[in-house]
N, C-alpha and C positions, 0 to 999 in steps of 0.2 A: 803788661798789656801791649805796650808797643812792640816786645820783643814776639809774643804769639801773632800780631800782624804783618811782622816782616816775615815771619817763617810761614805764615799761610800766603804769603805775596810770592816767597821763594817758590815753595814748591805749585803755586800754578805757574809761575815763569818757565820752570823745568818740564811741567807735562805741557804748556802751547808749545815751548820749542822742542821735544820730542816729537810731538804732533807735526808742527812744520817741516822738521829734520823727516820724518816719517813720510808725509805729502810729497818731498821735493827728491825720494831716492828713486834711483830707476838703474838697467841695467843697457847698454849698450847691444845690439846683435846687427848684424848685415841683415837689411832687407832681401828677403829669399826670390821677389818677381823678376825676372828677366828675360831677356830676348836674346836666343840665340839664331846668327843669322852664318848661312853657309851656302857659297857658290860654287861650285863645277862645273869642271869646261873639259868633254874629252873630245880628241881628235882620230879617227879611227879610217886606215887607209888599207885595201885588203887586196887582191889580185889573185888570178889561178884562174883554169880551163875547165870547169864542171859546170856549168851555168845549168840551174834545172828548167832556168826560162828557155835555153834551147836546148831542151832534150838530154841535158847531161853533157854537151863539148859549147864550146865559147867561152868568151870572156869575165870573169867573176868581177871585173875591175867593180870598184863603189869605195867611195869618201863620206863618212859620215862625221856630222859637226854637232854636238846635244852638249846645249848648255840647260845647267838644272839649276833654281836657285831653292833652297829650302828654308821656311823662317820657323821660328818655333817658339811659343811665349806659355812660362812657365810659373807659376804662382804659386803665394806662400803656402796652398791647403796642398801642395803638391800635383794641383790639375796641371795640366797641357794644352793648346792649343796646333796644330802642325799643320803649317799651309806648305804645297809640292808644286813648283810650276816646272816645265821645261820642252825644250823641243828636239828634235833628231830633224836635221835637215841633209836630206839625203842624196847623191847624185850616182847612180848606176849606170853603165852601159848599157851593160845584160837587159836591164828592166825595158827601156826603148825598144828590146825585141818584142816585145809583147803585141806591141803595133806595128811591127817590119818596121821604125823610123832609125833610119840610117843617120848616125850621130858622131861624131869624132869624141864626144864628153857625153853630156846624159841631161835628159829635162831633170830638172832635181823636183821632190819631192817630198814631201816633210809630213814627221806626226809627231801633233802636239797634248802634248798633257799636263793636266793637272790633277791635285788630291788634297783632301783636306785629313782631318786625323783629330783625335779626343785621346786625353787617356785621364785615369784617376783614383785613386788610393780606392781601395774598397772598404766598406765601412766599417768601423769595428776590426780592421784589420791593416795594420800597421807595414806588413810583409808581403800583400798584395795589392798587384794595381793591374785593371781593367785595362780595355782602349779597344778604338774602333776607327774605321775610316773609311771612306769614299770617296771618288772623281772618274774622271773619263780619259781617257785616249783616242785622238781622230785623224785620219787622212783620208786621201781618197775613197780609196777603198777600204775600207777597217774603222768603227765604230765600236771602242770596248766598255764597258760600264763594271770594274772591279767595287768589290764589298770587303772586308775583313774586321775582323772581330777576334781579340785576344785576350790572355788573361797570363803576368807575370807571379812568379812567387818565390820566396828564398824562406829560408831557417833563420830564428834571431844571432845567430852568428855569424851568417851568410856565408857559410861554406856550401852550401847543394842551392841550384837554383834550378824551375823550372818553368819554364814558356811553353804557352800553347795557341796556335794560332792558326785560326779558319778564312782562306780565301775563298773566294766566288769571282767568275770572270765570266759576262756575259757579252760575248762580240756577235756582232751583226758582220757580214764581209762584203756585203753591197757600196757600189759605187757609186760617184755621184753626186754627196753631201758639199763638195767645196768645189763644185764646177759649175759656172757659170749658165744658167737657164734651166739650172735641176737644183742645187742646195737641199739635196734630198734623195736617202737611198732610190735607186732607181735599180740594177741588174750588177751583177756578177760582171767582172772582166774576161772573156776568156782570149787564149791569141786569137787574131785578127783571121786568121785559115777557120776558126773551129765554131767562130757563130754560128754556124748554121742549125743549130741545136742548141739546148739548156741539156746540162754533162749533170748536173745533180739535183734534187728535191728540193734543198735546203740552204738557207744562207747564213744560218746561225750557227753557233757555237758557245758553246759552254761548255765551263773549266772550273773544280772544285779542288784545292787541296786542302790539306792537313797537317800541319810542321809541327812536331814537339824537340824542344832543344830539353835537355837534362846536361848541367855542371857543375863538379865536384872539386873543392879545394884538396887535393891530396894532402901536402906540405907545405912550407914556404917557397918551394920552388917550382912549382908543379901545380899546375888544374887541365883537369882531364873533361873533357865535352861526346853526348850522342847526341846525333841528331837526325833521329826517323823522320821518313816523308812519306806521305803518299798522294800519288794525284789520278783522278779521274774524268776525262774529258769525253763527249759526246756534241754530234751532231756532222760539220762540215769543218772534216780532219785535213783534208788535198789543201792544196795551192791551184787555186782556179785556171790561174797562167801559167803553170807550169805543163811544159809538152815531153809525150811520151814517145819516141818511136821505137817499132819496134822493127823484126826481123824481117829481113825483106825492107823492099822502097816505096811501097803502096800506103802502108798504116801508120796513121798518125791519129795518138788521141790527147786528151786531157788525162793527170795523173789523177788517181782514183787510190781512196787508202778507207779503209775501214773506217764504219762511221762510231766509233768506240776506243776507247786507251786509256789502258791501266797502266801507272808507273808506278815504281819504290825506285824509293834512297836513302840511303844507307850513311849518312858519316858521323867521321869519327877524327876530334880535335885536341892535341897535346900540347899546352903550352909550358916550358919548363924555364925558368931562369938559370940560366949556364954558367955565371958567375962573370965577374967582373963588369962590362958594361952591355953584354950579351941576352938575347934574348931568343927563343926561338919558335915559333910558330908550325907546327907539322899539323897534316891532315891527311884524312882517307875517305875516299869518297866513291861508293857504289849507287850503280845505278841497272834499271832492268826494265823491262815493259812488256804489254804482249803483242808488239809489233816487231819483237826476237831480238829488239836491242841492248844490248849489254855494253855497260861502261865500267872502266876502273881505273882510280887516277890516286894520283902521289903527288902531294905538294911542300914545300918547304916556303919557309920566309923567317928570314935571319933580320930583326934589330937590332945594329949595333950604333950604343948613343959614343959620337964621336966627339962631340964638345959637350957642354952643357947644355946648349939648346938644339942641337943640332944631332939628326938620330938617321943612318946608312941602313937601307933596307933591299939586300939583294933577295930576290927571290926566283924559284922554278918550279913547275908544272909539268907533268910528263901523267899522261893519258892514254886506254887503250880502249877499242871499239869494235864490236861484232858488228856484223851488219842484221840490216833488216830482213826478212824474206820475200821481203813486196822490194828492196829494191833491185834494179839490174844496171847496167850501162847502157850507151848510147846504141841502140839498134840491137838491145842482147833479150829483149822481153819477149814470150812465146805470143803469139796471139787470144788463144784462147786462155789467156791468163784473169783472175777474177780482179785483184787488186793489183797495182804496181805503179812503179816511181821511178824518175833517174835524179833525184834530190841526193846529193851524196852527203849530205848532212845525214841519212840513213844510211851511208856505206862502210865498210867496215876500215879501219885507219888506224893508226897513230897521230899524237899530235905532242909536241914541245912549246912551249912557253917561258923564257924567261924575261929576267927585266931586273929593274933598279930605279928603287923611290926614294927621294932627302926629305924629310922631314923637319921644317924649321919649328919650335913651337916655344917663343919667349914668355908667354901667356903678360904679355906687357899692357899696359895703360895708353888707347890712345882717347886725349881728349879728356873729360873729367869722368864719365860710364861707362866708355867705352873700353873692351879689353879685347886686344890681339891674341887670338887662342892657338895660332897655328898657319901654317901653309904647307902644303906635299905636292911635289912635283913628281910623275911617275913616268913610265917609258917602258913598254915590254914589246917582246918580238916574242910573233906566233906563225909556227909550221906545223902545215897539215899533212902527212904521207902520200896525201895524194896532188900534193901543189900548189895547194893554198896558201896563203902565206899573209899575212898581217903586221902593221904598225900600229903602236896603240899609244896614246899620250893622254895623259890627263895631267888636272890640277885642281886643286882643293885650297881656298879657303874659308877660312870659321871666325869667327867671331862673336864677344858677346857685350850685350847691353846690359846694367844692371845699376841701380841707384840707391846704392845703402839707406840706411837712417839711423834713428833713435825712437829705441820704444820703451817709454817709462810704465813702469808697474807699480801701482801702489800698494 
C-alpha cells in the first residue's frame, strides 16, 4: 500500500515539475523596434558667367549650406514611421540682379522643408510592403506640396526585385509667404525693368512622375538594375526672373517656355564584385524630353574596403547634352520668336564630375542602445563645358537606437 502511494506521489511530482519546467521555457530574440537617426550637412560652392537672371552673361557665383536630418522608427510588425526636415540656405550674387541691388556677396535666402513617410508589409503578403508620404517645401517665392505613394516587392529568394512609385508636386510660384506685411502668396517676382505687366496667366505648377526600378541577382558577383522614368509637368514651366534679350538693344523680355513637358529616363545599373576587397558600381543613364533635350551620361564608383572598417570610394561622372530649341545666348533670340530662354541649364554642353568618399562604418556600441552605424565624408569637383564649375562637400552620419529583450513563449 505504501509502495502504490509513493509511486502515485512520484509521478505527480514528475508531471507539476514538467508542468513548471514547461511554464518557465522561453526563447531569447532581439527586439526588432528601433530608431534610425541620420544627419547631412552638404556644402556646395559653384561660379561661371551664364547667369539666366541677366540674360545668359554674369555672374553664376552662389554658396549653398542644406543640412537635412532624417529619423526613422521602425517596429516589430515591420511598419515604418519617416520624419524629413532640412534646409538650403542660400546666398547668390546673380539672384540680387533680380532687383538691380548692387551687392559685393548676396541677401541670402533659404528653403525649408519637410516630409513625413508610412511604410508597411501588405497583408497576407510576406514579400510586399506599401508606403506613402507627404510634406512641403517653402521660400520666398516657391510653395511646393509633394504626395507619393509606393509599392516594393521581391521573389521568396529575393533574387528579382521590383519598386514602383508615383509622385505628385504641386507648387504655387507666388511671393510673399515669409516677408514681412504679406505672410501670404501675393504676385510673381519678375525683374525690377519688366513690372510694368503680368508676362503669364498662371502661377502654378504641377509635376507628376513615375519611377519603376526592376533588379536581378545574376550570380554571386553581379546584379544587374532598369530603371524607367517618366515625368509630365504642366502649367508655369519659365523662371519668372529670368531675362531674355534679344537681337538688337531695344528688346527685353521675361523667358517664356512652353506651358507642358514630357520627360523619359532611361537607366541602367551593374554592380559586380571584382574580387578581393573591390567593388564596382557602373551606370547609364538616358534622358530626353519634348523641349529637344537629350542627355547621356557614364558613371563609375569604385569601393574599395581598405581596412576592415574603413572602405575608399573614388568615383566619375562624364555627361553629354543637346540643347534645347527655345534656347539662345545672350542677345542671339529673333524677335518674333514664340518661346525662348538664355537658361543654359537648356544649353547643349559637356560636363565631368569626379571625387572621393571614405567611409568609416564600425557599426560600434555607443552607450547601452545605442550603435554607431557609419560616417562618409565626400568631396567631388564638377565642370561644365561652358564654365561652370563647382565644389561639392558633404557628410553623413547614421545611427541607430535599438533595445533588445526577452520574449518567453509558452
Amino acid at each position: 500500500m505504501k509502495q502504490r502511494f509513493f509511486l502515485a506521489g512520484l509521478l505527480a511530482s514528475c508531471m507539476l515539475s514538467a508542468k513548471a519546467q514547461k511554464k518557465d521555457t522561453f526563447t531569447r530574440r532581439e527586439k526588432l523596434n528601433k530608431t534610425e537617426i541620420e544627419f547631412v550637412y552638404g556644402h556646395y560652392m559653384q561660379d561661371g558667367n551664364n547667369s539666366a537672371v541677366t540674360g545668359g552673361v554674369g555672374t553664376e557665383k552662389l554658396t549653398v549650406f542644406s543640412p537635412v536630418l532624417k529619423v526613422k522608427k521602425t517596429w516589430e510588425n515591420g511598419r515604418s514611421l519617416t520624419f524629413k526636415g532640412g534646409s538650403d540656405i542660400i546666398s547668390s550674387a546673380s539672384t540680387d540682379k533680380i532687383d538691380f541691388v548692387k551687392s559685393s556677396a548676396s541677401i541670402l535666402d533659404a528653403r525649408t522643408h519637410m516630409g513625413i513617410g508610412v511604410s508597411a508589409p501588405v497583408r497576407k503578403k510576406k514579400n510586399m510592403v506599401w508606403s506613402a508620404g507627404t510634406g512641403f517645401s517653402i521660400e520666398s517665392d516657391y510653395f511646393s506640396r509633394p504626395v507619393n505613394v509606393g509599392l516594393l516587392m521581391w521573389d521568396k529568394q529575393k533574387i528579382r526585385t521590383l519598386a514602383i512609385d508615383v509622385q505628385m508636386f504641386f507648387d504655387d510660384l507666388r511671393w510673399g509667404r515669409l516677408n514681412g506685411g504679406y505672410y501670404r502668396p501675393v504676385k510673381l517676382i519678375y525683374p525690377q525693368e519688366l513690372r510694368f505687366r503680368e508676362w503669364y496667366e498662371t502661377t502654378r505648377r504641377n509635376s507628376y512622375n513615375l519611377k519603376v526600378g526592376f533588379t536581378r541577382v545574376i550570380n554571386k558577383r553581379n546584379i544587374f538594375g532598369i530603371f524607367p522614368e517618366i515625368s509630365y509637368q504642366e502649367g508655369l514651366l519659365s523662371t519668372p526672373f529670368h531675362r531674355v534679350y534679344f537681337k538688337g538693344d531695344s528688346l527685353l523680355k521675361v523667358e517664356n517656355l512652353p506651358g507642358r513637358r514630357l520627360k523619359g529616363i532611361l537607366g541602367l545599373k551593374w554592380n559586380t564584385f571584382a574580387g578581393g576587397r573591390v567593388i564596382l558600381k557602373n551606370s547609364i543613364d538616358m534622358y530626353a524630353d519634348n523641349f529637344g533635350v537629350m542627355n547621356f551620361a557614364l558613371e563609375n564608383e569604385t569601393a574599395v574596403k581598405w581596412k576592415r572598417f574603413l572602405t575608399i570610394i573614388p568615383f566619375a561622372r562624364i555627361s553629354f547634352q543637346e540643347a534645347s530649341g527655345y534656347f539662345a545666348p545672350y542677345k542671339a533670340h529673333e524677335a518674333d520668336e514664340r518661346y525662348y530662354t538664355s537658361d543654359y541649364d537648356l544649353s547643349g554642353f559637356y560636363t565631368v564630375k569626379a571625387g572621393l568618399a571614405a567611409r568609416y562604418a564600425p557599426f560600434r556600441t555607443m552607450g547601452k542602445y545605442n550603435i554607431f552605424n557609419e560616417f562618409t565624408l565626400r568631396y567631388a569637383y564638377y565642370n561644365r563645358s561652358n564654365g561652370l564649375h563647382a565644389h561639392i562637400v558633404s557628410c553623413v552620419f547614421n545611427m541607430t537606437h535599438a533595445k533588445p529583450r526577452q520574449v518567453k513563449i509558452k
